[in-house]
C-alpha positions, 0 to 999 in steps of 0.5 A: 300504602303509607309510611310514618313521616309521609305527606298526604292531600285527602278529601277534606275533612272537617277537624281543626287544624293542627288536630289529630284524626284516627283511621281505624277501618284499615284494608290491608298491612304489609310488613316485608313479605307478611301480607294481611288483608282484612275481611272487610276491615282489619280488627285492632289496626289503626293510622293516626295523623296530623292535620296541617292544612286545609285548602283548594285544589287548581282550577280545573275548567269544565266546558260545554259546547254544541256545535251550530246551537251557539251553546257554549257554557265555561266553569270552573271548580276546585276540589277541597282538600285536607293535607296530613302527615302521617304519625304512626300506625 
């Protein structure tokens, strides 16, 4: 669920910054108490936002050890992402 103004970090995706991406494929709405869900997908909803950022995520350590084998092995990955702001749906 999103609101006008609001911040998101999304998977990345590749658009220019300060670009303008549409969702068209939306689930469901909610307006107070009117609730619509889509069969997959609603017909003629869509969320526009703006694209302020690309980046990468913190470092997250992934390891592997077995114990008496002297199996260690250390990574490391960060997750790209795409910060949006969210204009109007």
């Amino acid at each position: 669920m999103v609101k006008p103004g609001e911040t998101l970090k999304i998977e990345k995706i590749k658009k220019p910054e300060n670009g303008e991406i549409v969702f068209d494929k939306v689930l469901l709405i909610i307006n107070g108490d009117n609730i619509k869900i889509g069969k997959p997908f609603m017909e003629d909803a869509k969320v526009s936002a703006k694209i302020i950022e690309e980046g990468r995520g913190k470092k997250v350590i992934v390891l592997k050890y077995k114990q008496k084998t002297r199996y260690h092995k250390k990574a490391g990955h960060r997750q790209p992402f795409t910060k949006i702001t969210i204009s109007d749906f």
